[in-house]
Structures are given as structure tokens and as C-alpha cells.
N, C-alpha and C positions, 0 to 999 in steps of 0.2 A: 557526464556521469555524476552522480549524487555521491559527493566522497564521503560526508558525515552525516550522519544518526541527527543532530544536533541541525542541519541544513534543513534534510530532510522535514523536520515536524515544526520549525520555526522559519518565517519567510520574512525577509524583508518588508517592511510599511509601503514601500516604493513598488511595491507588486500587486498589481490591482487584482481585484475576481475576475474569475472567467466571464465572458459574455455569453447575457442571457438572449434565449431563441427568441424571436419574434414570432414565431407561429405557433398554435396551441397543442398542435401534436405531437407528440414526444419522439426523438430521434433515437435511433442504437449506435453503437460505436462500439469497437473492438481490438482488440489487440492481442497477441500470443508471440512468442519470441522462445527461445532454448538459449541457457546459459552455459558455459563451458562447466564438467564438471571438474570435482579435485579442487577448487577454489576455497570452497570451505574445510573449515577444521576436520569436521564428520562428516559422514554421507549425511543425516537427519538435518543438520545445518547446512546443506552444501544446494543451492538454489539450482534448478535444471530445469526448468521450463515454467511461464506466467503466462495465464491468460487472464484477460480483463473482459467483463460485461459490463457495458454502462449505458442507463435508459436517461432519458435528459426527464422525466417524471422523478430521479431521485432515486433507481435502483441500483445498486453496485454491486457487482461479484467480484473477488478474483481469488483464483484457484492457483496456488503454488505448489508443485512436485517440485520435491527435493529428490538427492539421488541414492537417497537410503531411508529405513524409516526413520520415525521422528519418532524419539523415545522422549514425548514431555514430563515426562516425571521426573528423569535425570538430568536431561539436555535439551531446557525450554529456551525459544526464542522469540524474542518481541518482534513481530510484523509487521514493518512500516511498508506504505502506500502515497504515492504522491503521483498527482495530475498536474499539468498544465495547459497550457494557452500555446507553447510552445517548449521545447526542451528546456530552457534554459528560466522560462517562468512558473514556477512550480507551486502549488499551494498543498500543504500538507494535508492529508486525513487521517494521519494516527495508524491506528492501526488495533490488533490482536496478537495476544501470545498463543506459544501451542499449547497450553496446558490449559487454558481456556476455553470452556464454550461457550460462551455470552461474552463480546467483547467489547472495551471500548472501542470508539469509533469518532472520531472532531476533524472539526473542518477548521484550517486556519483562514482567518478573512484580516487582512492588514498583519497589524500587530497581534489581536485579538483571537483567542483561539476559543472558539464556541464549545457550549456546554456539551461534552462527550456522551452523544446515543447508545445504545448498546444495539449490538450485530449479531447477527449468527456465525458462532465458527466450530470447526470440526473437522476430524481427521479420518481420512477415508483408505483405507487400503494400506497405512502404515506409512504413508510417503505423501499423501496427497493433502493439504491445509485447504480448506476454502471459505474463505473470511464475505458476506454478504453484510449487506444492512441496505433499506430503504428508508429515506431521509429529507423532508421538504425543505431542509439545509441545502441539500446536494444539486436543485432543480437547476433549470435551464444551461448548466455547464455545457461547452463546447470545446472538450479537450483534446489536446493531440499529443501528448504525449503522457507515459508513465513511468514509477520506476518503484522496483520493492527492494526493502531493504530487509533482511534477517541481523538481529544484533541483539546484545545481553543485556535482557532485563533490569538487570543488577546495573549497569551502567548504563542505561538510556537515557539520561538525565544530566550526565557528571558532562567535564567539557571536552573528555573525551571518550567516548562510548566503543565498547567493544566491537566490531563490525564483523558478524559471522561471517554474510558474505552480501554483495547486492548486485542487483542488475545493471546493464547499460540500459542506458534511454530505451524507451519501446514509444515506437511509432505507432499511434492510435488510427484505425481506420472510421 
């Protein structure tokens, strides 16, 4: 499981990039999972279900229900997103707040963390975040695992960031 904010969006040098497809046509990959709820502070903060799109052309979706709404005006929370190669090798992609709706979006590659794209994000039904972005950064990945974090903006940064709440690994199909 991804304990820190700070893991999350910075990756070891020792962690290479995904491997890229050898065939020119673009793969789908999936995932959805349901978190226990009461884990978070709020219901609006409190993570209960993820689902992932991922096209190896560089499309990304992922759609988080929380298990109340998400009041961003008062109680915004920064989005982190992380893929890997396997659970345990992770490369970050930043992520979206909820009070957002253009977000940032980076790929860490090594140490280096690439110039932040902007994403689509937006809140659906009061409960529902879904952060997209399409990105020739993002191409040929082969990922199997994910994992989203919810945590405060105001500390995302510091060396210890506030962790609304986050998921266990999600196995990528």
C-alpha cells in the first residue's frame, strides 16, 4: 500500500519506466476496486470505489466515488494517481484537486518529473471526481498495478502530508 503523499508523486532513480508495447496498436487495461468506507475524515474525503481507463495510445481516466459529496469549496482534496510495472514499482502521475477543473497532471520518469499537462477534471453527481488527460508522455505503458491517494493540498509538499485517505493496490487488468 502507498503509505505517503510524498512516495506516491516521487519515485526512486532505481525505478525504471514501464515497458514500452512492441506492436503499434494500442492496448486497454482496467481496474475498479471498492474501499472500505469511515476511513476518511468526511464522507467527501472518504475514497469508496476507483476505477481506471488506460489506452497504451496515452488515454487516462480514473473516476473516484467518495462516500458523500465532495464539498470543494470547503473540503478540497489533492488527487494523487500512481501506476506501476508491478505493485511495488510505482511511477507517479500527479494528479487533480477537487476544486479544479483543469488539472495538473506529470509523469515521474527517474528522478525527473516532467512538465505538468493539464487534464480534465470534474465533479459529477456530488460524489463522483473524474480526473482524464490524454498525453504522448503516457504512451506505450504496461501497467498492473494502481493506487489513488486523497490528501491536503495545503501539505502535499511538506515531509509529512496529511493523508485523507488512500487505496490498497489495485490490480490492473
Amino acid at each position: 500500500m502507498i503509505k505517503t503523499l510524498r512516495y506516491a508523486l516521487l519515485v526512486p532513480a532505481g525505478v525504471a519506466a514501464l515497458a514500452m508495447p512492441s506492436a503499434a496498436s494500442a492496448a486497454k487495461y482496467t481496474a475498479s476496486a471498492t474501499d472500505p468506507t469511515g476511513d476518511g475524515p468526511v464522507p467527501g474525503r472518504d475514497i469508496s470505489e476507483v476505477k481506471l481507463s488506460y489506452v497504451t495510445s496515452g488515454k487516462l481516466i480514473v473516476v473516484v466515488t467518495t462516500a458523500g459529496p465532495i464539498d470543494a469549496a470547503a473540503g478540497d482534496a489533492l488527487v494523487t494517481v500512481t501506476l506501476g510495472s508491478s505493485c511495488k514499482k510505482v511511477i507517479g502521475l500527479g494528479g487533480g484537486v477537487f476544486s479544479d477543473t483543469v488539472a495538473g497532471f506529470s509523469k515521474v520518469k527517474g528522478k525527473k518529473i516532467l512538465k505538468p499537462k493539464k487534464a480534465k477534471a470534474e465533479i459529477k453527481d456530488g460524489n463522483v471526481y473524474t480526473l482524464s488527460v490524454k498525453n504522448s508522455a503516457f504512451k506505450g505503458w504496461k501497467p498492473k498495478c494502481v493506487g489513488v491517494a486523497l490528501a491536503d493540498p495545503a501539505t502535499a509538499d511538506s515531509d509529512n502530508p496529511t493523508i485523507f485517505d488512500l487505496t490498497k493496490d489495485i490490480k490492473i487488468k
